[in-house]
N, C-alpha and C positions, 0 to 999 in steps of 0.2 A: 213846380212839376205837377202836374195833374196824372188821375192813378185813375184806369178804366176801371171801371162799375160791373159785378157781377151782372145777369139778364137779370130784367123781370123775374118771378117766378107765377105760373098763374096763376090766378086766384082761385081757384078752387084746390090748389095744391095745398096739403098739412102743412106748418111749420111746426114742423118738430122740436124740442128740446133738446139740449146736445146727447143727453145722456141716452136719449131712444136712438137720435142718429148712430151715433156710436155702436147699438147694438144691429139698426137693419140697414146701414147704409154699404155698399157692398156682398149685398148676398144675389145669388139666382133670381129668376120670377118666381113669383110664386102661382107653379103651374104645375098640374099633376106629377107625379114621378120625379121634378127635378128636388137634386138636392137643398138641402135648409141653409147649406155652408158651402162656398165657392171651392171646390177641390183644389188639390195642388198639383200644376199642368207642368209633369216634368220634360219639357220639351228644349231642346237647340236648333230642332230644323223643319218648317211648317212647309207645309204646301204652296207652291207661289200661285200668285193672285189674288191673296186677300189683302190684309192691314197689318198681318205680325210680321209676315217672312223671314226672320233670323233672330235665335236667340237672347240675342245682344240688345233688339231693340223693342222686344217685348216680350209680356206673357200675361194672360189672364189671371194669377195668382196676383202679379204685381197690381193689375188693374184698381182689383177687388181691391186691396189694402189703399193704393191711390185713391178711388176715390169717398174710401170713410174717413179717410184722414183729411182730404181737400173737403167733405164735406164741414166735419169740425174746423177747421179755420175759418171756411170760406172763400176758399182757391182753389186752386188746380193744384194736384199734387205730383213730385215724382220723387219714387225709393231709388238709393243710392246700396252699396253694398256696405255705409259705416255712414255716421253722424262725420267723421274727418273726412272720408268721400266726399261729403255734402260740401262740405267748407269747402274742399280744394277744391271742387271742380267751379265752386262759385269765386274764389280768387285766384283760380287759374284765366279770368276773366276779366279783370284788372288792368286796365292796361299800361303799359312798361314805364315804368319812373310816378306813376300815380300815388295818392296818399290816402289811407287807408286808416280811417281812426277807430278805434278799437277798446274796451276798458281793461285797467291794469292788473285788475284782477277781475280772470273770467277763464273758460274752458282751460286747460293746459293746455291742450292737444293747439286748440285754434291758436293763443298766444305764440305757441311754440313754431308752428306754422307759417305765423307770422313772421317772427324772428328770422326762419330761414330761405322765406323770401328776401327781407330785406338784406340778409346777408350775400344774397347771393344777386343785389342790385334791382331785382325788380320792383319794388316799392319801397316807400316810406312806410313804416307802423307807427301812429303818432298814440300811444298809450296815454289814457285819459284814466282822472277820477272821475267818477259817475257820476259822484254824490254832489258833486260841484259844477251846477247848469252852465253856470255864466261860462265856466271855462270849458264844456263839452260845446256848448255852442259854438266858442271862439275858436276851439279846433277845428270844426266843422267847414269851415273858411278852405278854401282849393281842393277840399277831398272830393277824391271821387268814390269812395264808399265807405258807410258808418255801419258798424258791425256793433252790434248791442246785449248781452244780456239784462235778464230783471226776471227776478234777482241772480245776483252774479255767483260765481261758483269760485272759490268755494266762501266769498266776504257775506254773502247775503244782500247785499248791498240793493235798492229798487230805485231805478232810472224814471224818469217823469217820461214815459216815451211820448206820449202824444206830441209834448215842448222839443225832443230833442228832434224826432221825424219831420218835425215844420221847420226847424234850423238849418237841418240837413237838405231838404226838398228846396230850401231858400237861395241854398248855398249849390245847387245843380249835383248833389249827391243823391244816391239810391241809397238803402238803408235795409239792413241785412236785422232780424231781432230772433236770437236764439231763443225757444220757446220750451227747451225742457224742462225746465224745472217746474214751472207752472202748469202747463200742456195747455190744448184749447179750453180745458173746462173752466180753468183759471183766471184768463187771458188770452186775449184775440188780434195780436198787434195789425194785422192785415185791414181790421176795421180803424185802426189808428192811424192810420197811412202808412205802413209797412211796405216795402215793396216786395220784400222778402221774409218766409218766416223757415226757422229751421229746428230739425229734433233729431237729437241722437234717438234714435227710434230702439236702440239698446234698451233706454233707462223705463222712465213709466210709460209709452206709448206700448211694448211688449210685455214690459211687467213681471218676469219669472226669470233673469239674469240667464236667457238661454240663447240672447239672439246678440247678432251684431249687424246692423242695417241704421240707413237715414234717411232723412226726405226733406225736402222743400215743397215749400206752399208756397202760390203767388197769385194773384186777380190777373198779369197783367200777359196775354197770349203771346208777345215780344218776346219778353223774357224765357216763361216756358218753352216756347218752342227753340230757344237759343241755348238754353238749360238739359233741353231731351237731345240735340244734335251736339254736343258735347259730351256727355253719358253715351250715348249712343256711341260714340268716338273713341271715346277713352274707355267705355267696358267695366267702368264705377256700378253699375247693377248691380243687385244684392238677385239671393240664388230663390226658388222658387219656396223651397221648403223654409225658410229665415222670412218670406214675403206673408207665406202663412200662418207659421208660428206669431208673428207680429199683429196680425190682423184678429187672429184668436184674441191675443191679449188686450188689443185693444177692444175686444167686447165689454170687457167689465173694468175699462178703466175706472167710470163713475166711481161705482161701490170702491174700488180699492183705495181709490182718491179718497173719498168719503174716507172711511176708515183710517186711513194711514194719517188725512190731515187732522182728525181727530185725536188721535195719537201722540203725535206733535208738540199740536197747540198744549195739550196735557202736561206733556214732557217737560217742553220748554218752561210753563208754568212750577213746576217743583225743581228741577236744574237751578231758574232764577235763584233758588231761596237754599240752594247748597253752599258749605265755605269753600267746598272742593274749583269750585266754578265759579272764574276770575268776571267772566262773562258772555251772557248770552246771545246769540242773534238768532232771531226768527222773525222775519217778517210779517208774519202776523198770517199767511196762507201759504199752501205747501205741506211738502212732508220732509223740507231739508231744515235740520237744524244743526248752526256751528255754534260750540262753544268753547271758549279758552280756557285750559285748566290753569288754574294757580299756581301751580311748582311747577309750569313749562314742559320743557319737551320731556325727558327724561321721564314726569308723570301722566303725562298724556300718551306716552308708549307703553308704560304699562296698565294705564287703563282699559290699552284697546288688547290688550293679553290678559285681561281679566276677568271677561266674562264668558258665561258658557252659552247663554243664549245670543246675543249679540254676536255677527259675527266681523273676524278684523280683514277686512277687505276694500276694492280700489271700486269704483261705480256705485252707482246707484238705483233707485227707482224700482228694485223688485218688493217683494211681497214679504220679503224677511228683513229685518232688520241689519242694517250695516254699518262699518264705521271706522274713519280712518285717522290717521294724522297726517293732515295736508302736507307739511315742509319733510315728511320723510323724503317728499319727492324734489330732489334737487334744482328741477325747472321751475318748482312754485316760484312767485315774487316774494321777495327776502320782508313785504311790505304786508305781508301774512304772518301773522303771530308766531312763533316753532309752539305754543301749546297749542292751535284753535287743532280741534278734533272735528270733522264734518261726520253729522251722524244722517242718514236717510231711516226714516222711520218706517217699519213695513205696516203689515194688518197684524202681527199679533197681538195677544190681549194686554193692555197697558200697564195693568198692574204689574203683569209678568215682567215687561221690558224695564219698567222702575225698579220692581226689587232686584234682578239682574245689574242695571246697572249703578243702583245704589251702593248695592255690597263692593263692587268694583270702585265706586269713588270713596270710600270710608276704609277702603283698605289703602288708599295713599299715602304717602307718607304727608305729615303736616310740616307746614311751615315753622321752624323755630322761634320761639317768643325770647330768646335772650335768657339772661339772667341778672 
């Protein structure tokens, strides 16, 4: 499959760093009197004869947020009104009886989504381990789309994408790569032959647990334009003020990224070296870290009712520190530890979050030595 090529850009143009893009791609000119920050255009009914004409099919708020986000990947972008928006409206595209390969541990929402397509006959879900090329390749075989995390939520788990995207392109599949957990600062699947890349634009892309919106990025105008008459259709469009609030937060994704993966990597490092903690995954970049407590669920619930800074909740990606136990949730796969606890690390100061959560794993109860 060959995957059209962004323009030229000219040569006298910057190439910015993602971190500047991020803060001025999306604003006004900078022309007297206009504003520093794209306003929020609460609008449902324009004037006809231009480009917007209704609601439904655009707004200058969404714009702005489109194209700082298409500017950090490298595509074109469109917001949806949820990260599962995004999904459905990309596998309500699928066409009927197709096979759909997907990993065994990844999003719930998607997983779950999947399952009620196939229950309800329109596809195959061929659930794959990640971690095992040879056998994601060999699924890869009659799909008509490979749907990807890296790293996967909540195993940690990191996909070879470049190897599986040329399996998949091999095999006449498009190839979907969820990009939250990483974001573009991380990882850029689009450059990898991606034909699609997706964000719960919730988690770090908004950063402040205030919003619920998605998006897709993609190089290739086919798609896009089949992806906006769809949205456009269906009314999946996120609201003008959720377009804003997202695009705010994506100004200082960098630093927060900085910070939080800082944090992390810290974390992770002294977590390692607790008895409380069976064990760690962190991949080594990010700000998601899973780790499995030793006395299982029953101590891993009350670790996450144990501290006062930490707080016990479901998502991730904002600026405070969060943290759950995966298998409370009854759809997780049974192929998920019932201890691993997914922790998302915010910006507060580290120490803080250690001695927080230390006191919280030394108050566990210990495993029995016999007698």
């Amino acid at each position: 499959m060959s995957l059209p090529t962004p323009p030229d850009r000219p040569s006298d143009e910057p190439r910015w760093s993602p971190a500047t893009l991020a803060v001025t791609v999306g604003r006004p000119p900078h022309e007297p009197d206009q504003p520093l920050n794209s306003p929020v255009t609460m609008a449902s009914t324009y004037v006809a004869g231009g480009d917007l004409e209704y609601g439904r099919y655009a707004n200058p708020t969404w714009t702005a947020f489109e194209e700082a986000l298409g500017a950090l990947e490298g595509g074109r972008c469109l917001a949806f009104a949820s990260g599962l928006a995004t999904a459905a409206t990309i596998l309500d595209l699928v066409g009927n009886g197709a096979t759909v390969v997907a990993p065994r541990h990844a999003y719930n929402g998607t997983v779950m989504q999947l399952a009620e397509l196939e229950a309800r006959g329109r596809l195959t879900a061929r659930l794959v381990d990640v971690t095992d090329l040879d056998a994601v390749v060999k699924a890869c075989d009659d799909a008509a789309l490979v749907w990807l995390e890296s790293p996967t939520n909540p195993a940690l788990e990191v996909v070879d994408l470049e190897a599986v995207i040329e399996a998949a392109h091999r095999a006449g599949a498009y190839v979907v790569v969820d990009n939250t957990f990483a974001t573009p600062l991380l990882q850029r699947p689009l450059e990898l032959g991606a034909d699609l890349v997706v964000h719960s634009a919730t988690k770090f892309i908004a950063g402040h647990s205030d919003v619920l919106m998605g998006a897709v990025v993609t190089r290739s105008d086919e798609l896009f334009t089949v992806l906006k008459q769809r949205r456009d259709l269906v009314g999946n469009a996120p609201g003008p003020f959720e377009a804003w609030l997202a695009l705010r937060g994506l100004r200082t994704l960098h630093v927060r990224l900085e910070r939080a993966q800082a944090n992390a990597a810290e974390l992770a490092r002294r977590l390692g070296d607790h008895p409380a903690i069976e064990e760690v995954r962190y991949p080594g970049f990010g700000a998601i870290i899973s780790v499995v407590v030793a006395q299982g669920a029953l101590a891993a619930d009350l670790l996450t009712r144990s501290t006062r800074l930490w707080v016990h909740a479901t998502s991730l990606g904002g600026v405070e520190s969060t943290f759950e136990r995966r298998r409370r949730w009854k759809t997780e796969p049974v192929t998920i530890p019932d201890g691993l606890v997914r922790l998302s690390v915010g910006i507060e100061d580290v120490d803080d979050l250690w001695a927080d959560l230390a006191g919280a794993l030394e108050a566990l109860p210990r495993p029995s030595t016999g007698g």
